[in-house]
GUTORNU-451237 format. One line per 4 residues: for each residue x, y, z of C-alpha. Coordinates in nm, 2 decimals, always signed. Each point is the difference from the previous one (the first is absolute). Layout:
N
X Y Z ~ ...
***
This chain:
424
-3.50 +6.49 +3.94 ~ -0.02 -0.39 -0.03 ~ -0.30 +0.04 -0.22 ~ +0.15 +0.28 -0.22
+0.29 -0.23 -0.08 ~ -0.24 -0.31 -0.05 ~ -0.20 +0.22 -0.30 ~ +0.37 +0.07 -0.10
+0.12 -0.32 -0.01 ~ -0.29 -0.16 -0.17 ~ -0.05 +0.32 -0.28 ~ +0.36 -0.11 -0.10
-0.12 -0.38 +0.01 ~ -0.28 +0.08 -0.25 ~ +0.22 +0.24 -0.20 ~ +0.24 -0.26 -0.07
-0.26 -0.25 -0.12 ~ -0.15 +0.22 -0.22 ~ +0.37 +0.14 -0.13 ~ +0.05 -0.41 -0.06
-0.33 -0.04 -0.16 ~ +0.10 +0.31 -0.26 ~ +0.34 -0.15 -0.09 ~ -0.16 -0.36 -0.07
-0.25 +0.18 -0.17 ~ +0.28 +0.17 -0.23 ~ +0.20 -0.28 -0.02 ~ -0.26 -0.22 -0.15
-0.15 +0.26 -0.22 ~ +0.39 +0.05 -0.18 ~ -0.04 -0.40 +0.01 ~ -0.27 +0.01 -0.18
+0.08 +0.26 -0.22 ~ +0.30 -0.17 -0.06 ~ -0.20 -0.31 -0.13 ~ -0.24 +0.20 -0.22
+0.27 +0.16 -0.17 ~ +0.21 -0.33 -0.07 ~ -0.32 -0.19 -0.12 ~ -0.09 +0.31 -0.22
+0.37 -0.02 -0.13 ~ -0.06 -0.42 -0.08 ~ -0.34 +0.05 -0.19 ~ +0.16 +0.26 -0.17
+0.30 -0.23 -0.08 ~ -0.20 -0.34 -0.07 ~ -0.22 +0.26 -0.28 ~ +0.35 +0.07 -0.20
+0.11 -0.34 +0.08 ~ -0.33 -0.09 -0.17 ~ +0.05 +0.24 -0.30 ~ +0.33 -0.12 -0.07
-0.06 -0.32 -0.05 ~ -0.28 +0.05 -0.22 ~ +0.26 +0.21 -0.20 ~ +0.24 -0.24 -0.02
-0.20 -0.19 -0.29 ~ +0.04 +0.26 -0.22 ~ +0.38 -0.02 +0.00 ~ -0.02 -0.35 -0.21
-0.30 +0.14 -0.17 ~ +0.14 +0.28 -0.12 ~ +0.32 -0.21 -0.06 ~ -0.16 -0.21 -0.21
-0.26 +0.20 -0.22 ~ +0.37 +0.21 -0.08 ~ +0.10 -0.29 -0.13 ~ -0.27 -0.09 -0.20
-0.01 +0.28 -0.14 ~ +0.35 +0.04 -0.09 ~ -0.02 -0.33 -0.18 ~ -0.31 +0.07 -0.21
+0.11 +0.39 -0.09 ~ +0.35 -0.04 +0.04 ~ -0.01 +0.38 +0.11 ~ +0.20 +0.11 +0.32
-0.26 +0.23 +0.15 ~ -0.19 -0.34 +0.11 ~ +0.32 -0.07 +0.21 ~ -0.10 +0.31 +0.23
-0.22 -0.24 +0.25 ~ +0.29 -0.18 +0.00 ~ +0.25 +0.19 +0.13 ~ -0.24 +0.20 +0.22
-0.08 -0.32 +0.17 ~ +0.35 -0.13 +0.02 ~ +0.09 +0.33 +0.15 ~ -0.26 +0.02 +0.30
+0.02 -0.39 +0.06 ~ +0.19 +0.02 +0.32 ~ -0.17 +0.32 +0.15 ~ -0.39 -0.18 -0.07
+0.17 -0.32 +0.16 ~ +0.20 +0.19 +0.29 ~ -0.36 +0.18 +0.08 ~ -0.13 -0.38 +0.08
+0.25 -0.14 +0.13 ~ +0.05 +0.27 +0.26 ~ -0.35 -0.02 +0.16 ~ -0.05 -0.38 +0.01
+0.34 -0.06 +0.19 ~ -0.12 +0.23 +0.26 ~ -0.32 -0.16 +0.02 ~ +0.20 -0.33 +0.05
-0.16 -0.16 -0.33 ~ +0.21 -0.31 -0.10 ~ +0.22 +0.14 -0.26 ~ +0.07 -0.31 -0.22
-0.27 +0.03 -0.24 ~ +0.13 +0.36 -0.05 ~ +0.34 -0.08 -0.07 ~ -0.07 -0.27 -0.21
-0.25 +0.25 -0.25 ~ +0.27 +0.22 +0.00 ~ +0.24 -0.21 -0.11 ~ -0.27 -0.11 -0.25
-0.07 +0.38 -0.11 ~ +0.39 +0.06 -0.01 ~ +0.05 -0.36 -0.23 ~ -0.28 +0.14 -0.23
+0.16 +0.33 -0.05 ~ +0.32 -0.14 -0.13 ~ -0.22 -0.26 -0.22 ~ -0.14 +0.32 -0.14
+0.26 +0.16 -0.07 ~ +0.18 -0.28 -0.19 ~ -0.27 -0.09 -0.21 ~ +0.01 +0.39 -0.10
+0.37 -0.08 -0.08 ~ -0.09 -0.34 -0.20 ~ -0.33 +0.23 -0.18 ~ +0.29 +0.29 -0.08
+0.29 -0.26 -0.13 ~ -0.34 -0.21 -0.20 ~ +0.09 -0.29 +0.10 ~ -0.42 -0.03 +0.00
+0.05 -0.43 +0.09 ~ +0.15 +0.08 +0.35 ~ -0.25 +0.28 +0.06 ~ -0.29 -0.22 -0.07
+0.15 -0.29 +0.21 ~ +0.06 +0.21 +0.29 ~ -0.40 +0.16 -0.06 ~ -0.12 -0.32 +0.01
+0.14 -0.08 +0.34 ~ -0.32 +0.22 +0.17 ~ +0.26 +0.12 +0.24 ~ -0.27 +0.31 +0.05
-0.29 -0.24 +0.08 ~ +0.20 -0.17 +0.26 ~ +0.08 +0.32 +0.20 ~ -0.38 +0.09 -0.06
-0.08 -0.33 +0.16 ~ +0.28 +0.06 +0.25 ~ -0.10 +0.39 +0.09 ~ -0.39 -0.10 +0.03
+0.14 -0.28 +0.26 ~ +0.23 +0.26 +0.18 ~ -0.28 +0.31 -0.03 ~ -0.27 -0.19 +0.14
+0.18 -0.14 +0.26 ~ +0.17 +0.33 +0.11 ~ -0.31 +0.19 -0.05 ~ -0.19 -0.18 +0.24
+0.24 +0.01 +0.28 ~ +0.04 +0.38 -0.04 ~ -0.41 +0.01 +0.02 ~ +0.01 -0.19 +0.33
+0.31 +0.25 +0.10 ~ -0.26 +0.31 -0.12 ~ -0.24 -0.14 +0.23 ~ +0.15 -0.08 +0.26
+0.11 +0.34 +0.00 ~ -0.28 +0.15 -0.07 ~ -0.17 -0.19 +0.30 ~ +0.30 +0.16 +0.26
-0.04 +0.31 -0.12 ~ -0.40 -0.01 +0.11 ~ +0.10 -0.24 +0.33 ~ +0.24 +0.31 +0.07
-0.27 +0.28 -0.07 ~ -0.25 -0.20 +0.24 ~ +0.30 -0.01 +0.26 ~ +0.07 +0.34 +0.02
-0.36 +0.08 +0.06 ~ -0.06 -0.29 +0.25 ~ +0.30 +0.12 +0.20 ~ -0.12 +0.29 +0.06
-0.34 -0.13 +0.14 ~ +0.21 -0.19 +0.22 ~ +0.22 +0.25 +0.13 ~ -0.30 +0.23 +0.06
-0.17 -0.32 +0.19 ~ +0.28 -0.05 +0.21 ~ +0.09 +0.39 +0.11 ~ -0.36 +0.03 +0.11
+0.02 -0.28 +0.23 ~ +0.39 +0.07 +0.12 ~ -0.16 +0.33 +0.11 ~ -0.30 -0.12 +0.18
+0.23 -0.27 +0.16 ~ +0.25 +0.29 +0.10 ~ -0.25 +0.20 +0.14 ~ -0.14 -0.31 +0.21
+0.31 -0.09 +0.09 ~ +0.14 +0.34 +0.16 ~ -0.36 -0.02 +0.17 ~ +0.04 -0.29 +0.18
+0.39 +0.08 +0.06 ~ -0.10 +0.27 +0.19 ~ -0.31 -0.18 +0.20 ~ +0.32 -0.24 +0.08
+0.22 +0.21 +0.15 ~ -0.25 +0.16 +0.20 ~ -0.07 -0.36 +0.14 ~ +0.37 -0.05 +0.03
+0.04 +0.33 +0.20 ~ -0.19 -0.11 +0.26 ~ +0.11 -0.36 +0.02 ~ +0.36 +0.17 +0.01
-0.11 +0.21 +0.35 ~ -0.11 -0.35 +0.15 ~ +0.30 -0.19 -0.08 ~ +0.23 +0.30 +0.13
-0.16 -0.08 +0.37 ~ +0.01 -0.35 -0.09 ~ +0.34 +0.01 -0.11 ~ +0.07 +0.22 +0.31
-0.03 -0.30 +0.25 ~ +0.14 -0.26 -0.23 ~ +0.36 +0.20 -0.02 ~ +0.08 +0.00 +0.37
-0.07 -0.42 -0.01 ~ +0.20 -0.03 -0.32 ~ +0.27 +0.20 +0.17 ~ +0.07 -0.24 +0.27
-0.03 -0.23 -0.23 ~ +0.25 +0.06 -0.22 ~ +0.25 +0.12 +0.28 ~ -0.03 -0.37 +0.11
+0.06 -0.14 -0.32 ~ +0.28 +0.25 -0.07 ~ +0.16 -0.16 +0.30 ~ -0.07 -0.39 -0.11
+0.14 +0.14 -0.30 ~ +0.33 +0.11 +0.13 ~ +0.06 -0.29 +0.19 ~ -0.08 -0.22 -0.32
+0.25 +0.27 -0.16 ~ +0.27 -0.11 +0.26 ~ -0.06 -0.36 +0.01 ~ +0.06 -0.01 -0.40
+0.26 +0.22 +0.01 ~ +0.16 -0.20 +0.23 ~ -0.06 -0.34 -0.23 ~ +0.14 +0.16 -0.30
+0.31 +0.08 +0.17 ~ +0.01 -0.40 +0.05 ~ -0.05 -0.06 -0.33 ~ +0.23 +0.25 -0.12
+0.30 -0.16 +0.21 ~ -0.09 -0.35 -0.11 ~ +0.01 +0.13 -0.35 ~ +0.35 +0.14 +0.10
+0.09 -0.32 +0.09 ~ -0.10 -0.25 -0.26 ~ +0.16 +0.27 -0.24 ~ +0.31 -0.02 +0.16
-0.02 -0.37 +0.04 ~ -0.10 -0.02 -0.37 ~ +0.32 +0.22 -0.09 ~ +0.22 -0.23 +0.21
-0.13 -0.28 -0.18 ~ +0.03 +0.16 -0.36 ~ +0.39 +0.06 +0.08 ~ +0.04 -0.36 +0.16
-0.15 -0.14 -0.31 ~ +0.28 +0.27 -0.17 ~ +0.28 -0.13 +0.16 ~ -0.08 -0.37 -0.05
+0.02 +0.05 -0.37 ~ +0.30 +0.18 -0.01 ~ +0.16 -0.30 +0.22 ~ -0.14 -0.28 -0.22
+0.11 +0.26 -0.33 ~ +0.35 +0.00 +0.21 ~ -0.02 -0.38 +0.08 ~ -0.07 -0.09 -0.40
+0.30 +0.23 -0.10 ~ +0.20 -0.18 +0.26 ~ -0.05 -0.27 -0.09 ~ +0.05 +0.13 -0.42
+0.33 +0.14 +0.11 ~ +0.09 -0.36 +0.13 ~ -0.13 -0.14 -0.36 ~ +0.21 +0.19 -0.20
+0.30 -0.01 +0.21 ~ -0.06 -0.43 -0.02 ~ -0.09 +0.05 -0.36 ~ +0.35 +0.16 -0.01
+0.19 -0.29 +0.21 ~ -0.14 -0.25 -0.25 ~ +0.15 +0.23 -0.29 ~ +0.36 -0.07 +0.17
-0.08 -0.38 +0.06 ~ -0.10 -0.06 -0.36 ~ +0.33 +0.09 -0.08 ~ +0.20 -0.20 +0.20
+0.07 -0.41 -0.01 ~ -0.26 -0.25 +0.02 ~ +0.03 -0.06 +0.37 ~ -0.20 +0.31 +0.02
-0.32 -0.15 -0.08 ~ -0.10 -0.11 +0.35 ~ +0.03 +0.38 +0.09 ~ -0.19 +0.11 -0.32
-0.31 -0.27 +0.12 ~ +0.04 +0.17 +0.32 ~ -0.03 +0.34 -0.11 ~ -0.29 -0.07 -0.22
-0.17 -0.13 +0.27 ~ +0.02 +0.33 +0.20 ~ -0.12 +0.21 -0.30 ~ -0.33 -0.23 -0.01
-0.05 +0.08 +0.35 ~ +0.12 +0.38 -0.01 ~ -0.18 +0.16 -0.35 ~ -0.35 +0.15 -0.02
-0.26 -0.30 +0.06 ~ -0.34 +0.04 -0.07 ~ -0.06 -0.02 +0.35 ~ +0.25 +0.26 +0.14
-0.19 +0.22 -0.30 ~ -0.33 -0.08 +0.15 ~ +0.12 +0.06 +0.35 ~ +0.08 +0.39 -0.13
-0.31 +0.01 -0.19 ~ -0.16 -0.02 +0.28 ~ +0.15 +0.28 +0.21 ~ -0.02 +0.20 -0.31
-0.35 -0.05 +0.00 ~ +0.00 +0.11 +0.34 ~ +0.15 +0.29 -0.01 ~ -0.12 +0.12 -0.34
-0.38 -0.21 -0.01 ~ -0.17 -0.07 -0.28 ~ +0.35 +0.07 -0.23 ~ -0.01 -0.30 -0.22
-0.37 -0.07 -0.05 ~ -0.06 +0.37 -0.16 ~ +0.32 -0.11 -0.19 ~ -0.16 -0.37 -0.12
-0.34 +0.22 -0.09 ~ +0.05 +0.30 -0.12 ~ +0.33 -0.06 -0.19 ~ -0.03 -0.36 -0.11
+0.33 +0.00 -0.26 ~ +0.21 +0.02 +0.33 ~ +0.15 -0.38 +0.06 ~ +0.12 -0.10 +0.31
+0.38 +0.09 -0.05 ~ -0.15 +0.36 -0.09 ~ -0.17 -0.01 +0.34 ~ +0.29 -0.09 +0.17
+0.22 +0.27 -0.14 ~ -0.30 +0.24 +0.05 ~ +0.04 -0.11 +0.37 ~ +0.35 +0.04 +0.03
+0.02 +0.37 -0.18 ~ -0.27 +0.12 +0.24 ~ +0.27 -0.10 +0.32 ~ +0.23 +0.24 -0.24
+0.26 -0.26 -0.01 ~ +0.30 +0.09 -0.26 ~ -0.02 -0.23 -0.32 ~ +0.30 -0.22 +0.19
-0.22 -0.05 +0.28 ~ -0.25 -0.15 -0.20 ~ +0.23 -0.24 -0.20 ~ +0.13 -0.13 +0.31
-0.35 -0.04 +0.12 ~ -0.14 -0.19 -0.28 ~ +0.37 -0.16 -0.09 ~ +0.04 +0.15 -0.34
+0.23 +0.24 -0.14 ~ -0.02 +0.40 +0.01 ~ +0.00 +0.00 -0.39 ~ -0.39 -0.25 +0.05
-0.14 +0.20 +0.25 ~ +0.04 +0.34 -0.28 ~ -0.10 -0.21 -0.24 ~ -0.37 -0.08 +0.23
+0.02 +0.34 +0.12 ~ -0.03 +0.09 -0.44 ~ -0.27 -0.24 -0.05 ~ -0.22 +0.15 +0.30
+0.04 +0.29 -0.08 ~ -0.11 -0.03 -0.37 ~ -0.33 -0.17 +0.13 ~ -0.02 +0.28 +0.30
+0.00 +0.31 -0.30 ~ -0.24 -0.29 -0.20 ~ -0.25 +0.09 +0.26 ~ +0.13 +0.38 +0.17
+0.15 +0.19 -0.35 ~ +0.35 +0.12 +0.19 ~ -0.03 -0.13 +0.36 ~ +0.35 -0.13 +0.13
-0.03 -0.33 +0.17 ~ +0.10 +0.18 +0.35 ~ -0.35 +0.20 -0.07 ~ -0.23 -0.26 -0.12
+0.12 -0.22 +0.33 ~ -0.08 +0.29 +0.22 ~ -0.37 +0.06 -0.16 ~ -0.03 -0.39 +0.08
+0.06 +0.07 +0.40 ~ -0.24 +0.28 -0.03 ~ -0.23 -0.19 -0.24 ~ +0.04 -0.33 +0.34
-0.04 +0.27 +0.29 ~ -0.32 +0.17 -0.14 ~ -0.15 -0.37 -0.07 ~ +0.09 -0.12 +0.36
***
């Protein structure tokens, strides 16, 4: 049975290789063929490209001798050339210009003759005019301009140029088309050389495969007695270690339980702290707007005092005095910075990188809107009126929307406390 499936298994194996070999075998024959066609096609293609441009002299020729004619005879028949080769003109050109762009010939030369051609034509045709209207003096000036020698000069130039690339073209061609004919007979020496060998080697190699397994059948019978007595040690083995294992299973059970209540802990200790640093700010927030309130109720007092009698003056120094002591210092605003920075960390330095325009008045509003203070909150905060905190609160937010197209300011401050809690 084993050995019926073996000659099974390794008839499919040399099946498949010769089924790969075929394929290649076609595959690189419609390659080749492929190549012979398309270099047939470019000989085929450099000939007419050839043939054209050797035609293309006999467009001026023709030209020319018509003209000749015309002026010695005067008779119209001459003009027959002529027109015949005014006529086919861009059909001879089109026939080479067509083949050397697809044979990636530099066209320059080509264009520039048949501008030349086309300057000729209407040269021609004037001078016919000139010869018909006999004014004889401008006919002989324009004659004696050689105009036709030049574009002689000029087509032998382009000809020989063009006519030698197309040659190498021809050849080159004509040296693929035999590289590909020697290919196509090579490849199949080499696919016969190799499915002669694949076969031997398939017919060794099932051979030995079988020569193995026999040796591997009988190995298999001493490792099964072998195997026998090892199992009942292994056994007892492995209960033991099942058991070391189970305890160890315990034991770190037992340790993550620890860690998982000390995690508990410092969370809760962590939260506790969050809200104690919470509640500090909102008492320094409700100390500064104390003390604010205070301001502008003094601020009010010296209103009255101004307008009574000069012996109010002494009380005016005095209240003066207590507004120095009771408005926004730069240290009771550094003081809150700090707990702001506590509670939200990392707030201001996004704020001073990523949003340079921001001064430090704009920081400080952007503090106080993110404790959602009203606007006369603020004012008494910073000791200004309600009217200059909207005024700030205009001014951030046309530098917010500068940066966030139609953010609010309430918005953009929030993205900063997410922007501070996912750098921290």
């Amino acid at each position: 049975m084993n050995r019926t499936h073996l000659i099974t298994k390794n008839l499919k194996f040399i099946v498949s290789i010769i089924v790969l070999l075929l394929v290649s075998n076609i595959v690189f024959i419609f390659s080749n063929i492929r190549k012979l066609e398309n270099n047939k096609i470019l000989q085929e293609q450099t000939i007419e490209s050839r043939q054209a441009i050797s035609n293309c002299v006999y467009l001026f020729h023709n030209a020319d001798l018509s003209l000749r004619g015309y002026a010695l005879f005067g008779k119209s028949c001459y003009l027959s050339p002529l027109y015949w080769s005014f006529h086919n003109k861009d059909s001879v050109l089109r026939a080479i210009e067509i083949p050397l762009s697809e044979h990636e010939y530099d066209m320059t030369s080509f264009y520039s003759l048949k501008d030349s051609i086309n300057a000729y034509f209407m040269l021609t045709f004037k001078m016919k005019d000139l010869f018909e209207k006999g004014d004889k003096k401008a006919f002989q000036e324009l004659a004696q301009l050689q105009k036709g020698q030049s574009l002689w000069l000029q087509y032998k130039s382009f000809s020989q140029e063009a006519l030698l690339y197309e040659k190498r073209v021809h050849d080159l061609a004509s040296l693929e088309y035999k590289y590909a004919l020697k290919n196509t007979f090579f490849l199949q020496i080499i696919l016969s050389a190799i499915c002669v060998p694949v076969l031997l080697y398939s017919i060794y190699h099932t051979n030995k495969k079988f020569r193995i397994e026999q040796y591997l059948k009988e190995l298999e019978e001493n490792q099964k007695q072998l195997l026998h007595s090892q199992n009942t040690v292994l056994e007892q083995m492995v209960k033991e270690r099942t058991e070391e294992i189970e305890l160890q299973k315990q034991d770190l059970e037992r340790k993550n339980e620890e860690i998982l209540q000390k995690k508990k802990e410092l969370r809760r200790k962590y939260n506790d702290l969050e809200e104690a640093k919470k509640q500090q700010m909102k008492l320094l927030s409700k100390i500064i707007m104390e003390k604010s309130e205070t301001v502008n109720l003094l601020l009010k007092e010296l209103e009255n005092l101004k307008k009574n009698t000069v012996s109010s003056q002494i009380s005016i120094s005095q209240v003066h005095k207590v507004l120095q002591s009771s408005i926004l210092t730069d240290e009771a605003w550094e003081n809150f910075r700090k707990t702001f920075e506590e509670v939200y960390p990392g707030f201001f330095l996004i704020l001073k990188n990523h949003y340079p325009q921001f001064s430090t008045c704009d920081q400080r509003l952007l503090a106080l809107i993110k404790l959602n203070l009203t606007v006369k909150e603020m004012a008494q905060m910073l000791g200004v009126s309600p009217d200059s905190i909207r005024k700030y609160k205009y001014r951030i937010k046309k530098k917010v929307q500068h940066y966030h197209e139609k953010m609010s300011i309430e918005d953009f401050v929030e993205e900063l406390v997410v922007m501070s809690n996912k750098k921290s």
